[in-house]
C-alpha positions in Angstrom: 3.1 18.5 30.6 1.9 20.8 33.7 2.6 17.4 35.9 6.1 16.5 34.5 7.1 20.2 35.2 5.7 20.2 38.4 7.6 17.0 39.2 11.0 18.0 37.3 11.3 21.2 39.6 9.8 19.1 42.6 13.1 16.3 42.2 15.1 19.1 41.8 14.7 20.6 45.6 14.6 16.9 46.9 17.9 16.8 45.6 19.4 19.5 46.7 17.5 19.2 50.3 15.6 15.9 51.6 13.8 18.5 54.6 10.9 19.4 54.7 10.8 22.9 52.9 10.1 25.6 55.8 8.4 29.1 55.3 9.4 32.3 57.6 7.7 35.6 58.0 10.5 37.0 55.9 11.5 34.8 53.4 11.4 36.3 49.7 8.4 33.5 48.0 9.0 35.7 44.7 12.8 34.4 44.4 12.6 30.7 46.1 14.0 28.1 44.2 11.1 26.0 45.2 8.5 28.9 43.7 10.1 29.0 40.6 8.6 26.7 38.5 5.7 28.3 39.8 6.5 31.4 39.0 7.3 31.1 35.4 4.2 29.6 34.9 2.2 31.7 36.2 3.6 34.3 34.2 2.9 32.3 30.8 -0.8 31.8 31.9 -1.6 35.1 33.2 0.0 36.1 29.8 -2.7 33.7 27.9 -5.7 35.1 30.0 -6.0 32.5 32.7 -7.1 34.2 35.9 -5.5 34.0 39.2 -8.4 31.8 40.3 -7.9 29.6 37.6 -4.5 28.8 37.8 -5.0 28.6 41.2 -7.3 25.9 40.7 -5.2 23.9 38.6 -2.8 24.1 41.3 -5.2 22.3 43.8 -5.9 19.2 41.6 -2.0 18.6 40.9 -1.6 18.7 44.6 -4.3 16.3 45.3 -3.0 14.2 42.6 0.5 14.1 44.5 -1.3 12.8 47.7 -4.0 10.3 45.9 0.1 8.7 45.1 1.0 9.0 48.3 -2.0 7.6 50.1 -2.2 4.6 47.5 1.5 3.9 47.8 2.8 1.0 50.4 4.9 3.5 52.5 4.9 3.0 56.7 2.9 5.6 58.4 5.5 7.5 59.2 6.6 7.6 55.3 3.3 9.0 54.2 3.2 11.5 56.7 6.6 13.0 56.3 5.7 12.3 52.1 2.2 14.9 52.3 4.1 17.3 54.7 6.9 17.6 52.1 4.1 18.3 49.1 1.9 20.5 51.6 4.9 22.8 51.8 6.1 22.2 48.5 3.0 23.5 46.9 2.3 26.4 49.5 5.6 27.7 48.2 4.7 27.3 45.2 1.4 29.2 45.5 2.9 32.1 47.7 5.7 32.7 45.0 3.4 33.0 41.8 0.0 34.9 44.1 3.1 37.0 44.9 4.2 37.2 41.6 0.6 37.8 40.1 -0.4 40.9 42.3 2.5 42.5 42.3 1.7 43.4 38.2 0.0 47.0 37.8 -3.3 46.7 35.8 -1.6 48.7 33.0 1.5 45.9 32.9 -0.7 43.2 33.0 -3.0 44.7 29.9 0.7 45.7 28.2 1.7 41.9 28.6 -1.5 40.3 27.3 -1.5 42.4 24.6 2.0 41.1 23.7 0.8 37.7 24.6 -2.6 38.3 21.9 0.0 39.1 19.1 2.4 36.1 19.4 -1.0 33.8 19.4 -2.1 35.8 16.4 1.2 34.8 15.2 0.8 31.3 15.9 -2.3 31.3 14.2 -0.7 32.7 11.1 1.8 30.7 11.0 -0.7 27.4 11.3 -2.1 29.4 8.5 0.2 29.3 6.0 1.7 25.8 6.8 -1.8 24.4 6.8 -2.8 26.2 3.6 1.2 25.3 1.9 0.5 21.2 2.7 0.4 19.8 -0.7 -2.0 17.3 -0.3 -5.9 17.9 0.5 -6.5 18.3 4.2 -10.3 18.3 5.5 -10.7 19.0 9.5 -13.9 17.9 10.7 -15.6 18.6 14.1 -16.4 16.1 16.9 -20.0 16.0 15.1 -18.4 15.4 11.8 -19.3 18.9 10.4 -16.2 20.3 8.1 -14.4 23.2 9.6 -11.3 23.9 7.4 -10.1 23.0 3.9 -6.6 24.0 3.1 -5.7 25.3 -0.6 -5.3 21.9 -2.3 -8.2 20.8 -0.9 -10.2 24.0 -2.3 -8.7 23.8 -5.8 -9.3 19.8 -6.1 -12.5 19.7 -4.6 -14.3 23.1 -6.1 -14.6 25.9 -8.2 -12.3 28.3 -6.3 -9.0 27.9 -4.9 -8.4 31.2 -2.3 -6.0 30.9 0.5 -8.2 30.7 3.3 -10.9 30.4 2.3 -12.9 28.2 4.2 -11.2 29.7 7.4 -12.1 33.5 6.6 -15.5 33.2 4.9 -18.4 31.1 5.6 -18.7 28.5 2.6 -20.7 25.8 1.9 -18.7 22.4 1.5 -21.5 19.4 2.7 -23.1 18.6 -0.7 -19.6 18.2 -2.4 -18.8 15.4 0.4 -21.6 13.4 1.2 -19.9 10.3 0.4 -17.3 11.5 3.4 -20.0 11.9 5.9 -20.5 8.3 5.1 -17.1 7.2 5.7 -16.7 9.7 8.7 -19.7 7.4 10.2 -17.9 4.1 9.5 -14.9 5.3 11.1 -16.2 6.8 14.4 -18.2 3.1 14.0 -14.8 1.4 14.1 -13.6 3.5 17.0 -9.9 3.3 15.8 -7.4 6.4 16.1 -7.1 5.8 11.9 -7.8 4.0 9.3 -6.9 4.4 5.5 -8.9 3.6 2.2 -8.5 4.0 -1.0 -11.4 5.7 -3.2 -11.7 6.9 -6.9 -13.5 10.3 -7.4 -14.3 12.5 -9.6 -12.7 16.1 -9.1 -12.0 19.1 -10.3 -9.1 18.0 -11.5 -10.8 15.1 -13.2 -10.6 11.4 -11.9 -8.5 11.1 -9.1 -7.5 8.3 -7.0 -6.7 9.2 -3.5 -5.3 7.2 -0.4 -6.8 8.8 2.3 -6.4 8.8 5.9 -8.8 9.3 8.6 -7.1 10.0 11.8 -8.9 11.5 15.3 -6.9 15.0 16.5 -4.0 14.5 19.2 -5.7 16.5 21.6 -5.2 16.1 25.6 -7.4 19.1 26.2 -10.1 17.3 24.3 -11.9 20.3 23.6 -10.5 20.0 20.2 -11.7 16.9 19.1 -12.3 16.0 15.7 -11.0 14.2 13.0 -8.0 15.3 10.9 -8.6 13.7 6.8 -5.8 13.6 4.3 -6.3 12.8 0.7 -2.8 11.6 -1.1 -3.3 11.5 -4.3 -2.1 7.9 -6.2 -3.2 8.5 -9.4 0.0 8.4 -11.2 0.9 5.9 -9.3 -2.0 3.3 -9.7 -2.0 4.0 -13.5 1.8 3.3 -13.2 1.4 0.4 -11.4 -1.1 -0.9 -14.3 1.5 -0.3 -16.8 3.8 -2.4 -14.9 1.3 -4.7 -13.2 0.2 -5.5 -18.4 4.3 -5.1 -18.9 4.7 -8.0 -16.2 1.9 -10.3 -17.9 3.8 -9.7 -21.2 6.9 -10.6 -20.0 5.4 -13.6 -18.1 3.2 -14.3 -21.5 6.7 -14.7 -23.2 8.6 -16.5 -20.7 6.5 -19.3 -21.5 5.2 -18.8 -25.0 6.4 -18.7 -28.4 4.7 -15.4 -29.8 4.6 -16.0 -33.3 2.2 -18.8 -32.9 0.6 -18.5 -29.5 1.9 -22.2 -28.3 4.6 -23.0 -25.7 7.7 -22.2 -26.0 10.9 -24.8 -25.7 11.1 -24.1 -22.0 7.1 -24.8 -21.1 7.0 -27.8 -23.5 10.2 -29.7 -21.8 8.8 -28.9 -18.3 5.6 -29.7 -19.4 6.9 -32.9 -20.8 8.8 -34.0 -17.2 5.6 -33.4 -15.3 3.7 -35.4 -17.6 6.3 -38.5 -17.4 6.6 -38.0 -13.6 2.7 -38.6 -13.3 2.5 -41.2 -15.5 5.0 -43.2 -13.4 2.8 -42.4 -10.6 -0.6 -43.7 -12.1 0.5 -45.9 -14.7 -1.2 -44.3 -17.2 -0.5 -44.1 -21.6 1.4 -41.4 -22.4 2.3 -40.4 -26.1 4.4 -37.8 -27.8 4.5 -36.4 -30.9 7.6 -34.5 -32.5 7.0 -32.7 -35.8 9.0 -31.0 -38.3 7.3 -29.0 -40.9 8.6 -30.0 -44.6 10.5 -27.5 -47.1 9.8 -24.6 -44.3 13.3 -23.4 -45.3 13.3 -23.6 -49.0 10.3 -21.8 -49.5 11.5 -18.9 -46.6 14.4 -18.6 -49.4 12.1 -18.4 -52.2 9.4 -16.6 -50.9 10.6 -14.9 -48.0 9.9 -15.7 -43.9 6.9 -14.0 -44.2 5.2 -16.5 -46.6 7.3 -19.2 -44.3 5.4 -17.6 -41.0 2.2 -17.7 -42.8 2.7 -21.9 -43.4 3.9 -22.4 -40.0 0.7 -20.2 -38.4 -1.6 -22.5 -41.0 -0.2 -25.3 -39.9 -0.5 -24.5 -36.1 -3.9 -23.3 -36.7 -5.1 -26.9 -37.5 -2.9 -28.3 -35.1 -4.7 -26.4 -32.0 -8.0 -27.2 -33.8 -7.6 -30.9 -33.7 -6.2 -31.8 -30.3 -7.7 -31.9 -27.3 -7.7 -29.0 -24.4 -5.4 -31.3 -22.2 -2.6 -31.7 -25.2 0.1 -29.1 -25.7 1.8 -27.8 -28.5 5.4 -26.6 -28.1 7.7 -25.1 -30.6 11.1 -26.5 -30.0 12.9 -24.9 -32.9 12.4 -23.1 -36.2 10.3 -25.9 -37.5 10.2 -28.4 -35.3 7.4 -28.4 -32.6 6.1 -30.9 -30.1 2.6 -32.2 -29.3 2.0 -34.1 -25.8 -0.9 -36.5 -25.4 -1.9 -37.4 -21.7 -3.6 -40.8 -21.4 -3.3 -41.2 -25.1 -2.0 -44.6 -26.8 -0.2 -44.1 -30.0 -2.8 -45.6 -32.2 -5.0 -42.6 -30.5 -2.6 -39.3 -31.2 -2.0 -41.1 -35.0 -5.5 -40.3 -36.1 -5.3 -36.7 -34.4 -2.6 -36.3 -37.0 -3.6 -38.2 -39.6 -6.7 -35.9 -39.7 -4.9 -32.8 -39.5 -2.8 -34.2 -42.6 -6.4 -35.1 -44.4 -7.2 -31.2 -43.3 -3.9 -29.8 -45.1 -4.5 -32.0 -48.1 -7.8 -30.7 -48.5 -6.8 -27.1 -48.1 -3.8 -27.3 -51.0 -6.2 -28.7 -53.4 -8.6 -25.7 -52.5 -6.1 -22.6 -52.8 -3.0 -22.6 -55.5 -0.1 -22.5 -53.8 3.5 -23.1 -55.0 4.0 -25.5 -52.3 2.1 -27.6 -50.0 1.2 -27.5 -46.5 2.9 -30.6 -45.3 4.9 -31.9 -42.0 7.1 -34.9 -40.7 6.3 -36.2 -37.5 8.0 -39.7 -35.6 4.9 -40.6 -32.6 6.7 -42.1 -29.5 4.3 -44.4 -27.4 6.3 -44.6 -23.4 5.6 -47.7 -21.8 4.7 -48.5 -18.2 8.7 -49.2 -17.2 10.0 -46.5 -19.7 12.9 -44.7 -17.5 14.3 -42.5 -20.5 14.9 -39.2 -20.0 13.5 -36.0 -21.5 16.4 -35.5 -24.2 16.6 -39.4 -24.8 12.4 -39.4 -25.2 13.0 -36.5 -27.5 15.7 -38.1 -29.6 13.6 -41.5 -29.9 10.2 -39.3 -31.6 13.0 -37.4 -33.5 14.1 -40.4 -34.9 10.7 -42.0 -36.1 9.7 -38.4 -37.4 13.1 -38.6 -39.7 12.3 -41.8 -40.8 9.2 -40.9 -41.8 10.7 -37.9 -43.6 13.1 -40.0 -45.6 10.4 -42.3 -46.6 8.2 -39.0 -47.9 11.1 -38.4 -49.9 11.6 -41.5 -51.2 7.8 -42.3 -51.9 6.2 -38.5 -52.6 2.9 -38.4 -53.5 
């Protein structure tokens, strides 16, 4: 900042007046344009407690850094000459006008103005204060070793028993043996050598468990006799048990877009995609593929009699047995009230006709064991697709939904 003020004011003359600046025995240093930049800052570190020496000092190195341009710069000669006379005399002005400047302050005015100066720093301070200690997140500011030196209110009501503005500023508390996992992170980071890094960590608090982003970051500080690490904790909580809310509402809502919930097996959708992806790889292998489409018998005269919750329990019963019997690699697919569909990779018809001729034999069995006013009993039509079979979904659908009426009129015809 001290450089682009210095070279702000410095355009400034050149601007006005390419010479080289001149000095006389009479000319006033204190009110030269060229000494004014100078001036004023002199007058804000004298204010600060920088000695004359000092600031003089300072001085010297920005001039030097002027010429180290100069010198490395691919001017003629005659260029670089005319280049360090211009910031010889453009800093001797400089000087003249804030020395000047600097004596010409009584001891008492100089004590007057630092004391003014002290008050508007305490004021500073104060205000760092109360902005630091108003932050609603946790902050913790670590030294260059890593030893804490402030907590700000939050931080102090999260992290321990008190919660006192300031209190880790004004008194001398101990904080290391609530953090030790930080010191551990604090190594990691200053491992990594990276300005910041984030992570997320779950803790138990004051508060009570408490997920916190938090953010490691090294202090902004050109003087670098400030550094240290600045580390804020914002806490997620809400917002990660939010997120798992949404994160079980969205595998609900996925769970139904593809199943049929009373029952647990695919719905329509999943069954008829499942059905064109099995057709499109048997056309690509050449492999048996065999359908089954079932209706279950009477569900809608005994849902009338007995009401749909005696219907659901037949249907679950009936399911039950179904997912019992076939293999992992089938799928069963309610298509409708009643009517669901059972899908047998690499399976001949002969094949799925046993898987539901045993599942019949297990239904049999069960209405001779428990007295029911009806029986557990289904239609079903099995559809065996060729090697050239190029129907599509609907028409391979209608063809097992004819065989399973047939077999449904014949049940009705011939009953047991």
């Amino acid at each position: 900042m001290s450089i682009a003020g210095l070279s702000k004011a410095l355009v400034k003359v050149i601007e006005k007046n390419d010479a080289i600046p001149e000095m006389g025995p009479d000319d006033d240093f204190t009110t030269s344009e060229v000494a004014e930049f100078g001036i004023i800052e002199a007058q804000k570190h004298r204010s600060r407690g920088v000695t004359l020496g000092m600031f003089l000092s300072f001085m010297k190195y920005y001039q030097q850094a002027y010429e180290d341009l100069i010198y490395e710069s691919n001017f003629s000669v005659e260029e670089k000459r005319y280049c360090s006379l211009y910031i010889k005399r453009y800093f001797d002005q400089l000087e003249l006008g804030f020395a000047l400047e600097w004596s010409g302050l009584s001891e008492k005015q100089k004590l007057e103005e630092l004391q003014k100066s002290n008050r508007v720093i305490t004021n500073e301070k104060n205000k760092y204060l109360t902005v630091f200690e108003s932050i609603y997140d946790p902050i913790i500011l670590v030294d260059k070793n890593n030893n804490i030196e402030n907590i700000n209110y939050k931080a102090a009501e999260v992290f321990f028993d008190f919660a006192v503005s300031g209190m880790k500023y004004y008194g001398n508390i101990n904080t290391e043996k609530e953090f030790d996992w930080l010191n551990r992170e604090l190594d990691k980071f200053m491992d990594l050598n990276e300005k910041e890094v984030i992570i997320e960590k779950t803790m138990e608090t004051k508060k009570g468990q408490k997920t916190f982003m938090i953010k490691f970051r090294k202090m902004l500080d050109v003087s670098e006799k400030y550094r240290g690490t600045v580390i804020l904790f914002n806490d997620i909580t809400e917002r990660k048990e939010m997120d798992q809310i949404l994160k079980k509402q969205q595998e609900k809502l996925e769970y139904y877009a593809f199943t049929d919930p009373m029952t647990g097996v695919s719905n329509r959708r999943t069954g008829l995609m499942i059905l064109e992806q099995e057709l499109l790889f048997k056309h690509r292998i050449d492999a048996p593929l065999s359908i089954c489409f079932l209706d279950i018998d009477g569900l809608k005269k005994i849902n009338d009699t007995y009401g749909h919750e005696e219907g659901d329990i037949l249907i679950n019963l009936i399911i039950e047995n179904l997912k019992e019997s076939v293999r992992e690699i089938d799928t069963i697919s309610r298509i409708g009230g009643d009517e669901f569909l059972i899908i047998f990779p690499g399976c001949f018809e002969s094949d799925a006709e046993k898987v539901i001729q045993r599942i019949n034999y297990k239904l049999e069995d069960y209405d001779k064991k428990n007295e029911k006013p009806y029986q557990h009993g289904f239609s079903y039509g099995i559809l065996e697709l060729c090697v050239d079979n190029k129907l599509s979904i609907n028409a391979v659908i209608n063809a097992a939904d004819k065989k399973m009426y047939q077999n449904k009129m014949q049940k009705m015809i011939n009953p047991k």
